[in-house]
C-alpha positions as CSV (number, residue, x, y, z in Angstrom):
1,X,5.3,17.9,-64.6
2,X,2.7,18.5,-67.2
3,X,1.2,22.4,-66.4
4,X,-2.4,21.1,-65.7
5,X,-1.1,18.8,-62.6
6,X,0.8,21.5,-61.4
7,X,-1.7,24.1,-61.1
8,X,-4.2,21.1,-59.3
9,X,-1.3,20.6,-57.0
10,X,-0.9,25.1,-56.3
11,X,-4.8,24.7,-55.9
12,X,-5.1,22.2,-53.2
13,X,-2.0,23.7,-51.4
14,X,-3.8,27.1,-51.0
15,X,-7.0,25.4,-50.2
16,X,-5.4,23.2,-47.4
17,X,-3.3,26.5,-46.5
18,X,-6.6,28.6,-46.4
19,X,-8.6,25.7,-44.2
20,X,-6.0,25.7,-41.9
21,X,-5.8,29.2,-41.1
22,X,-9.9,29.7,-40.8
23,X,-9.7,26.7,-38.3
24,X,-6.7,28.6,-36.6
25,X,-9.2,31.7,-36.5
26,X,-12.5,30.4,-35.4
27,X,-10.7,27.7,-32.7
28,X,-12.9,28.3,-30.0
29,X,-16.1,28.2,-31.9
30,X,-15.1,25.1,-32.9
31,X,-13.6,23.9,-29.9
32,X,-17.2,24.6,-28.5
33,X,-19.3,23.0,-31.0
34,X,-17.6,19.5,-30.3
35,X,-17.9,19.8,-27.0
36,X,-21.6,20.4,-27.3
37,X,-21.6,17.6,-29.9
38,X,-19.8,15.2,-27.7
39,X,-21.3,16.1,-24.6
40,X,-18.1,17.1,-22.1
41,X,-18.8,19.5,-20.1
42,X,-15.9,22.1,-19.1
43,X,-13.1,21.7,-16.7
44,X,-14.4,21.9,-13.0
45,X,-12.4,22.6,-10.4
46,X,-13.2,21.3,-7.4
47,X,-13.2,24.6,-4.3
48,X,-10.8,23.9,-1.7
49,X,-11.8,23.7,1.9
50,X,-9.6,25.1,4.9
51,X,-9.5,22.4,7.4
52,X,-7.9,22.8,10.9
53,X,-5.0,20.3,12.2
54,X,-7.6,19.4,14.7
55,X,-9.8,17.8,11.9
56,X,-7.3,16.3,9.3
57,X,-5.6,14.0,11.6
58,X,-7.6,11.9,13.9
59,X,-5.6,11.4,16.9
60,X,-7.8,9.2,18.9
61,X,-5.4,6.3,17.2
62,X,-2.5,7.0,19.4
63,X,-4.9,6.3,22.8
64,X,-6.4,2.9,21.4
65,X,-5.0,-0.2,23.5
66,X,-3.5,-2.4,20.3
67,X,-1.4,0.4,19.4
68,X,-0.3,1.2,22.8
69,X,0.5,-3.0,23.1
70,X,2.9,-2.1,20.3
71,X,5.5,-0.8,22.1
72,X,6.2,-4.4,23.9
73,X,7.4,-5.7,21.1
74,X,9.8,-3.3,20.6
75,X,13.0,-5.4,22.5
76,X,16.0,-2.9,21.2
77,X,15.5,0.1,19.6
78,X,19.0,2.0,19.5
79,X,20.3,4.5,16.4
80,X,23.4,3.8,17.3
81,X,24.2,-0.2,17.7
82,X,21.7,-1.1,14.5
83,X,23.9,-4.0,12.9
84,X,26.4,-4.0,15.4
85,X,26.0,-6.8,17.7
86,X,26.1,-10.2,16.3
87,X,23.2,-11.9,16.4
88,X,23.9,-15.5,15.2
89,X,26.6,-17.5,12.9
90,X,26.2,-19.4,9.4
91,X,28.5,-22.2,8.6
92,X,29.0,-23.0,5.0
93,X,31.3,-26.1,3.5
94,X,32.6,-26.2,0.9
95,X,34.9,-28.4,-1.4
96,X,38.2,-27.1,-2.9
97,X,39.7,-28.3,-6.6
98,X,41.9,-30.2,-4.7
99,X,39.6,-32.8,-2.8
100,X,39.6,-30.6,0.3
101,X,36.6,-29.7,2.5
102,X,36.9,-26.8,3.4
103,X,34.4,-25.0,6.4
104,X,33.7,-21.0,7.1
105,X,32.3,-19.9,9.6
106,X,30.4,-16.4,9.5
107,X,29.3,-14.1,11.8
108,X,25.4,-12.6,11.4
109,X,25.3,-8.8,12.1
110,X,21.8,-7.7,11.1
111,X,18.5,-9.2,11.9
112,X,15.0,-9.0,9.5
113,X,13.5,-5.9,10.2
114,X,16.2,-3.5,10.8
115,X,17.4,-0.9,7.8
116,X,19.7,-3.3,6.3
117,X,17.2,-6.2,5.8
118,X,19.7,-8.7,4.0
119,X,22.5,-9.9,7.1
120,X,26.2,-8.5,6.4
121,X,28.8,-11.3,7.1
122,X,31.8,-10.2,9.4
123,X,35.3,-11.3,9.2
124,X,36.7,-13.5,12.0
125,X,39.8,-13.7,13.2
């Protein structure tokens, strides 16, 4: 490298070096004058207010008439027999390599609506 463009080259580095480090020094003066310019204002916080239980939840729900109606549609509601009574059967047919129609018959275990939405085919004996 000829000694003319390498002493350009030392010059901008110690220019870009020197810019850098007066930004670094006088951040927050800058960091105000573009928010001035570009007319954000500061962070707000909004202030918290205490609220009592008595005021967050509004309880006059659980007296209304359509959500009392709600518990006759509720025909079996048990933990422990979810999925456990059979609740209809599915035949599928089907046709072997061999020519041979062959038909299944499975059991339903769950219905739509419970925790295991899909039904679960039993095995029959």
């Amino acid at each position: 490298m000829k000694s003319g463009n390498r002493y350009i080259l030392y010059i901008l580095l110690v220019i870009l070096i020197g810019v850098g480090l007066t930004l670094y020094l006088i951040r927050n003066q800058v960091a105000d004058f573009l928010n001035e310019s570009t007319g954000m204002s500061g962070l707000v916080i909004p202030a918290r207010v205490a609220t009592s239980s008595k005021d967050a939840l509004d309880a006059s729900l659980f007296t209304n008439s359509k959500f009392l109606s709600l518990k006759n549609n509720v025909n079996k509601f048990d933990f422990d027999s979810i999925c456990k009574t059979p609740v209809g059967q599915v035949e599928t047919v089907s046709t072997s390599s061999d020519g041979e129609i062959v038909t299944a018959t499975q059991t339903l275990s769950c219905v739509q609506g419970n925790s295991i939405p899909f039904p679960l085919p039993t095995k029959t004996k």
